[in-house]
KOLDRENKOL-477297 format. One record per residue (C-alpha): residue in three letters; x, z, y. Coordinates in Angstrom, 1 decimal, decimal comma, padded with zeros to 4 digits. Each point is the difference from the previous one (the first is absolute). Layout:
<recs>
rest;X;Z;Y
ALA;X;Z;Y
...
</recs>
This chain:
<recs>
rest;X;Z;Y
UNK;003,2;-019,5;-007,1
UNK;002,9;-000,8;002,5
UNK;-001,1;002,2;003,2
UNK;003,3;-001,2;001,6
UNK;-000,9;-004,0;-000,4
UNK;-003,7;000,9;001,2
UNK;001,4;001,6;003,4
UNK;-001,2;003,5;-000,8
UNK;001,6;003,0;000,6
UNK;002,1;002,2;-003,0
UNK;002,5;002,5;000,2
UNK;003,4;000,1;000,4
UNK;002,3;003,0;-001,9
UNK;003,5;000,1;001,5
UNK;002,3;001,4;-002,5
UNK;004,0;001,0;001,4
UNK;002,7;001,4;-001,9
UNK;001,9;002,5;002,0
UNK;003,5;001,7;-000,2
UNK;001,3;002,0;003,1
UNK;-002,5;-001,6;002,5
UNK;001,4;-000,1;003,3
UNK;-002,4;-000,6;003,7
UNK;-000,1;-003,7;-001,0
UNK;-002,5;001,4;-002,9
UNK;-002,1;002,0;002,4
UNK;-000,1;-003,4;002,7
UNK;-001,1;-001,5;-003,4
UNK;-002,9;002,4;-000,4
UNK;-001,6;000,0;003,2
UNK;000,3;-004,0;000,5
UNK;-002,1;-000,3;-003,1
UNK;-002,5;002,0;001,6
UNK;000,2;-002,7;002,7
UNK;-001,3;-003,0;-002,2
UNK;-002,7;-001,9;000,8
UNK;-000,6;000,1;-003,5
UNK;-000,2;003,6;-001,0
UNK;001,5;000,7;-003,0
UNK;-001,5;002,5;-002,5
UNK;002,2;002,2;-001,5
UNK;003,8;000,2;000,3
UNK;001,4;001,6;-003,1
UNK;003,8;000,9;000,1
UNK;002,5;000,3;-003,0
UNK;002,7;002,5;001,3
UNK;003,5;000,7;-001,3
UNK;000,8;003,2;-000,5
UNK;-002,4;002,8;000,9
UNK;002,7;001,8;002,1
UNK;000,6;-002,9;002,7
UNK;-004,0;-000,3;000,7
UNK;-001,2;001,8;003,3
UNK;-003,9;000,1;000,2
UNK;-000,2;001,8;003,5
UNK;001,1;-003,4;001,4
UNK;-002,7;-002,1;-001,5
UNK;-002,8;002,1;000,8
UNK;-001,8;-002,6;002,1
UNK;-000,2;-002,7;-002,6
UNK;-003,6;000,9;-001,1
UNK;000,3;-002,0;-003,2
UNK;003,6;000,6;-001,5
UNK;000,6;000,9;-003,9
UNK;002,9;000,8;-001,0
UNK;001,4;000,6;-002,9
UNK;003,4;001,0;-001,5
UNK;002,1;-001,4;-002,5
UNK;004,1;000,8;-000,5
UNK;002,9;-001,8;000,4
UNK;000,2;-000,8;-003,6
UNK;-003,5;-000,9;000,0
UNK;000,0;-002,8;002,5
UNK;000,1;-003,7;-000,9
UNK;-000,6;-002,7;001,9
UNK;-002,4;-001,3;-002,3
UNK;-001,2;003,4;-002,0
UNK;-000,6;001,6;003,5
UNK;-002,0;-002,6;001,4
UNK;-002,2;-000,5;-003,0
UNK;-000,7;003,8;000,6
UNK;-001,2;-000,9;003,4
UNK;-002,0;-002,6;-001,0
UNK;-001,8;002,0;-003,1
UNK;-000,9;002,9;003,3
UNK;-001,9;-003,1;001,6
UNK;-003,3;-001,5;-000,3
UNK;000,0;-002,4;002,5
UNK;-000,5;-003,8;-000,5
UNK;003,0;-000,5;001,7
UNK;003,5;002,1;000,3
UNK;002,5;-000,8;002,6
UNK;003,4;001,5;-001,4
UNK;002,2;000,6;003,1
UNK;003,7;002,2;000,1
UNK;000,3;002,9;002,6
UNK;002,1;-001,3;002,5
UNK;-002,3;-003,8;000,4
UNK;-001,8;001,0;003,6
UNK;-002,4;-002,6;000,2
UNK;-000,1;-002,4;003,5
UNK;-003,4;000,0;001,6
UNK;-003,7;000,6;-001,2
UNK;-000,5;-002,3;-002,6
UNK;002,5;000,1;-002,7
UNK;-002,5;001,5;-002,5
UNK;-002,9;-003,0;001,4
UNK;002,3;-002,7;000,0
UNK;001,7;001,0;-003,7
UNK;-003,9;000,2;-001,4
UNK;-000,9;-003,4;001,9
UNK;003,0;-001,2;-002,4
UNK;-001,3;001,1;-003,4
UNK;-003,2;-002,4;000,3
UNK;002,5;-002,8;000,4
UNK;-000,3;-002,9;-002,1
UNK;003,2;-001,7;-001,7
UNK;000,4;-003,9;000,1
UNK;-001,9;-000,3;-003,6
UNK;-002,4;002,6;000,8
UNK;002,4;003,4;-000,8
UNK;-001,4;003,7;001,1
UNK;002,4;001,6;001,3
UNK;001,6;003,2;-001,8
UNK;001,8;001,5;002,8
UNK;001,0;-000,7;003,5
UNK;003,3;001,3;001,8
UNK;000,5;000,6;003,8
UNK;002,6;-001,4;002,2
UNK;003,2;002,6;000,7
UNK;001,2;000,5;003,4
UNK;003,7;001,4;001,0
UNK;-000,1;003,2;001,3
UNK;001,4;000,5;003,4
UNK;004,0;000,6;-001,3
UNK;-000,3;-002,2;-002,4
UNK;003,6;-001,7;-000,3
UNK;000,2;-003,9;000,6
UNK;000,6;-001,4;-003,7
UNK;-003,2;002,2;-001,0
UNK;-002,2;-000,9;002,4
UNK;000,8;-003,7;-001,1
UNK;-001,0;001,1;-003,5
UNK;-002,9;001,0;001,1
UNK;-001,3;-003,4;001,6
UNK;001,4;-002,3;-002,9
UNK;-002,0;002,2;-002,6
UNK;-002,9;000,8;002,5
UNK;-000,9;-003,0;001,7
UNK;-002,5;-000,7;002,9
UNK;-002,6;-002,1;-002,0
UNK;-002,1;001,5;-002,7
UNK;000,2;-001,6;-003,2
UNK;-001,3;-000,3;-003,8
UNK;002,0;000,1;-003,3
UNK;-001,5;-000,7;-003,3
UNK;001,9;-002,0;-002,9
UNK;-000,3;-003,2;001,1
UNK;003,0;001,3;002,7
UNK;002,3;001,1;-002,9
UNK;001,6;-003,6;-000,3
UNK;001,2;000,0;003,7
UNK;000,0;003,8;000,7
UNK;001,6;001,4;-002,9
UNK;000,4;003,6;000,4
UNK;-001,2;000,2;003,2
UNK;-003,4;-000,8;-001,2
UNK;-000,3;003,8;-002,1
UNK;001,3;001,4;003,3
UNK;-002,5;003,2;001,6
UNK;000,2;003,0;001,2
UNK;-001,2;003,4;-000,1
UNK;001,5;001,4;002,9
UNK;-003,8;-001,2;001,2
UNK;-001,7;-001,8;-002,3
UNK;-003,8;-000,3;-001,2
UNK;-001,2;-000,5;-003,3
UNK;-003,6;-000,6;-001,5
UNK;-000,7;002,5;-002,4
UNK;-002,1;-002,2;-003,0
UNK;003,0;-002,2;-000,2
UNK;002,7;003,2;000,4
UNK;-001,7;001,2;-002,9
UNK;-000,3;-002,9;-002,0
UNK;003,7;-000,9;000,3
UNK;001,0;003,6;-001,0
UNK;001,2;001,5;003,3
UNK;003,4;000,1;000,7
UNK;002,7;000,1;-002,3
UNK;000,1;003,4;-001,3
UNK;003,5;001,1;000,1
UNK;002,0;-001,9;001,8
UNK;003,4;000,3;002,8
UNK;-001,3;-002,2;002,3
UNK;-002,0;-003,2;000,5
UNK;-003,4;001,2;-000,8
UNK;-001,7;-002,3;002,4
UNK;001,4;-003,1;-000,8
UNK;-000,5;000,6;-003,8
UNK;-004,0;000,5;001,1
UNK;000,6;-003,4;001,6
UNK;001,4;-001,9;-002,1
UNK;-002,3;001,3;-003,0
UNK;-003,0;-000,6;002,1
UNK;000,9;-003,4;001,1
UNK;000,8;-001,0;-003,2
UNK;-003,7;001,1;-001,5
UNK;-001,1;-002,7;002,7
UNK;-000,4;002,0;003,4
UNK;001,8;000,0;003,4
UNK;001,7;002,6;002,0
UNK;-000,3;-000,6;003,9
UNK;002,4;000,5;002,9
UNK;-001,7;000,9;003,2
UNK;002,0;-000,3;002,4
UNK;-002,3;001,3;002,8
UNK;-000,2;003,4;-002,1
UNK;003,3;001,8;001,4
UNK;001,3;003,0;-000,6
UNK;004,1;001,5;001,7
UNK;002,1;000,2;-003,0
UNK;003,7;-000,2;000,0
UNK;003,0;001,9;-001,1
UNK;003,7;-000,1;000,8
UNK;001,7;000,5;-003,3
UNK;003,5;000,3;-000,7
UNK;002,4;-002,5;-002,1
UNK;-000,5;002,2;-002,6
UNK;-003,5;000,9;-000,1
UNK;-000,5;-004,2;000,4
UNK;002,0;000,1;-003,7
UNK;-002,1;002,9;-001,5
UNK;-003,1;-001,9;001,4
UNK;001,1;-002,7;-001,4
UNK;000,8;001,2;-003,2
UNK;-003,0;001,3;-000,4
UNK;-001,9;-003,3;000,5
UNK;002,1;-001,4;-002,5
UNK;-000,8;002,6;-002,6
UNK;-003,4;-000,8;000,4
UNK;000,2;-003,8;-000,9
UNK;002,5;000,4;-002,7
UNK;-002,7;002,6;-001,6
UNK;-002,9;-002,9;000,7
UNK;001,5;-003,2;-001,4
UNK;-003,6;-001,5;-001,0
UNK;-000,7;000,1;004,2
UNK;003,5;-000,5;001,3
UNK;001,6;-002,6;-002,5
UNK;000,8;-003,2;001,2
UNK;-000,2;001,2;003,6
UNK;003,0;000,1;001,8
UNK;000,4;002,6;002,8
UNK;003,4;-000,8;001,3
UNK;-001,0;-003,6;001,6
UNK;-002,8;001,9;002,4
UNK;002,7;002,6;000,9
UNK;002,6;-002,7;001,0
UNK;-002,8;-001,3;002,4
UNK;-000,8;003,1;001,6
UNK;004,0;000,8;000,5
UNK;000,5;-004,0;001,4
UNK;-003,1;000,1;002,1
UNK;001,0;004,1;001,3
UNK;003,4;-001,3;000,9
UNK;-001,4;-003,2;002,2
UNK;-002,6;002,4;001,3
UNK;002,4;002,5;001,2
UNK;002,4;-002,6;001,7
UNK;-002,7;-001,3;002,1
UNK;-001,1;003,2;000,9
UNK;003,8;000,6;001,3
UNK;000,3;002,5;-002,8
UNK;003,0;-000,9;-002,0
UNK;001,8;002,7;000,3
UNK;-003,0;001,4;-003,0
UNK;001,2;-002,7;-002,3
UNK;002,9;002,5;-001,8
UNK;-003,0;003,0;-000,5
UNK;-002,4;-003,4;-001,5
UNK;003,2;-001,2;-001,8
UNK;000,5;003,6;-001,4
UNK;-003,2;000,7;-001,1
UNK;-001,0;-002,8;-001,7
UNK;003,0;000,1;-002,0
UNK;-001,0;003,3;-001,3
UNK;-003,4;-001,1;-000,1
UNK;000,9;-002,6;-002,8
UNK;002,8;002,4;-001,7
UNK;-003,1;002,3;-000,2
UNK;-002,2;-002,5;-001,4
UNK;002,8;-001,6;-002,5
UNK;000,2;003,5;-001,6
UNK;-003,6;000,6;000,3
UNK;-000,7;-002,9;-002,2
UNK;002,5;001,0;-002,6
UNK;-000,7;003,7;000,3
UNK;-001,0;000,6;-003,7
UNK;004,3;-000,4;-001,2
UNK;001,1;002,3;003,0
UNK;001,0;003,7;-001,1
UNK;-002,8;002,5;001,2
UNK;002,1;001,8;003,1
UNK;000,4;-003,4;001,5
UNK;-003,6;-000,6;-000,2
UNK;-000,9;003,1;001,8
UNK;002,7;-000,5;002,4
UNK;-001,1;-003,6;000,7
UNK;-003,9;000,9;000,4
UNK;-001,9;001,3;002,8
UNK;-002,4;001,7;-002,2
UNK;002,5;002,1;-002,3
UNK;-003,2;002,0;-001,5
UNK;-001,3;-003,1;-001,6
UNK;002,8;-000,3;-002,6
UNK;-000,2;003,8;-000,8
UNK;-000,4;-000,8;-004,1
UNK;003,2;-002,0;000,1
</recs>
């Protein structure tokens, strides 16, 4: 029986991988503690023993944690750990730096999974809207309102025609996720560099469900990165389609990206901003020189692999 499409109240795990968490972590913690929705349990996935500090945690009543190493972790692997800890109807997978904005984030995202899609779709999942931090540089903070928008919005696969890639697109820096049909589709992918939530999507809307955007579920996440993390990041996301040619095939990246660099660079010239137009320029050259290698990683020698990739521990077997 659906308890979320009959109004009744279920429980909500929150599951976050950590490495290293900084204050934003702890804001984290105790604005969870704030919903109007309380959550249940909030189990966390830690890097590396050594960089955990419990005494600093102490008034989060109901935090797990558990430790896994560097070599360990996997974006999809670690997650799937996370979610095998929970019993919870519904999981909302978030990252340790995504402070959410206001009371409701956890509400609004479970108001989303009794959604309906145009033909009558459940939905899988449902993503909140990121916010720029407070120094968050001009050209990202555009980023963030082309791929976060202010309306709310449904994607199932009648939207693949016109959306193309965009339609598989969701996020787990906070994203929620029924658990029958997490189950059902497998979980994550279980090893993979990167990606993990937009493989979910795409497998779950192609096995007829929907993945919402709620755009009135926001949390502040944003990061400054450097030319060269951009191309590692990049490289990374290619690496993850080029190993998932039955989701990504026929789907063309590069036409969204020149969008987002057109629509950045008329954005920033309104704003009187031009003189950011060289760091955009930069970076999304490297962007696509990361992706271009990305997607022909498998006939690169193995130093430049690891020297290309942000995650260097992932291609320990080459």
């Amino acid at each position: 029986m659906d308890k979320m499409n009959q109004g009744q109240k279920t429980e909500v795990d929150v599951i976050i991988p950590t490495y290293k968490p900084g204050e934003r972590f702890l804001c984290l913690l105790r604005r969870l503690k704030q919903q109007t929705f309380p959550v249940n349990r909030i189990i966390v996935i830690n890097t590396e023993e050594k960089y955990w500090d419990s005494s600093r945690y102490q008034e989060i009543d109901n935090l797990e944690v558990y430790h896994v190493t560097k070599e360990e972790f996997d974006h999809g692997g670690t997650r799937n750990l996370g979610a095998g800890l929970s019993r919870a109807p519904v999981m909302l997978f978030m990252t340790d730096d995504a402070v959410p904005r206001g009371r409701r984030l956890v509400e609004r995202l479970l108001e989303a999974l009794s959604w309906k899609g145009p033909q009558g779709e459940q939905m899988a999942a449902a993503y909140a809207r990121q916010l720029p931090c407070e120094d968050c540089r001009p050209v990202e903070r555009y980023t963030r309102s082309f791929n976060y928008p202010e309306m709310s919005s449904i994607k199932t696969l009648a939207d693949l025609p016109e959306k193309g890639i965009k339609t598989y697109f969701a996020s787990n820096v906070c994203c929620a996720y029924r658990r029958d049909i997490f189950e059902e589709q497998g979980g994550f992918v279980g090893r993979t560099i990167f990606n993990e939530d937009m493989l979910y999507a795409a497998g779950a809307i192609r096995a007829g469900y929907g993945i919402a955007y709620v755009a009135d579920a926001r949390v502040i996440h944003s990061h400054n990165l450097t030319v060269r993390q951009q191309f590692r990041r990049n490289f990374d996301l290619a690496v993850s389609q080029a190993d998932h040619p039955e989701v990504f095939d026929g789907l063309a990246s590069e036409g969204e990206g020149i969008r987002l660099v057109k629509e950045t660079a008329k954005a920033l010239i309104r704003q009187g901003k031009a003189d950011e137009l060289p760091f955009l320029v930069l970076g999304s050259a490297c962007k696509y020189a990361g992706y271009r290698l990305g997607k022909a990683y498998q006939v690169l020698p193995a130093p430049l692999i690891r020297w290309c990739s942000m995650s260097p521990q992932y291609w320990r077997s080459l």
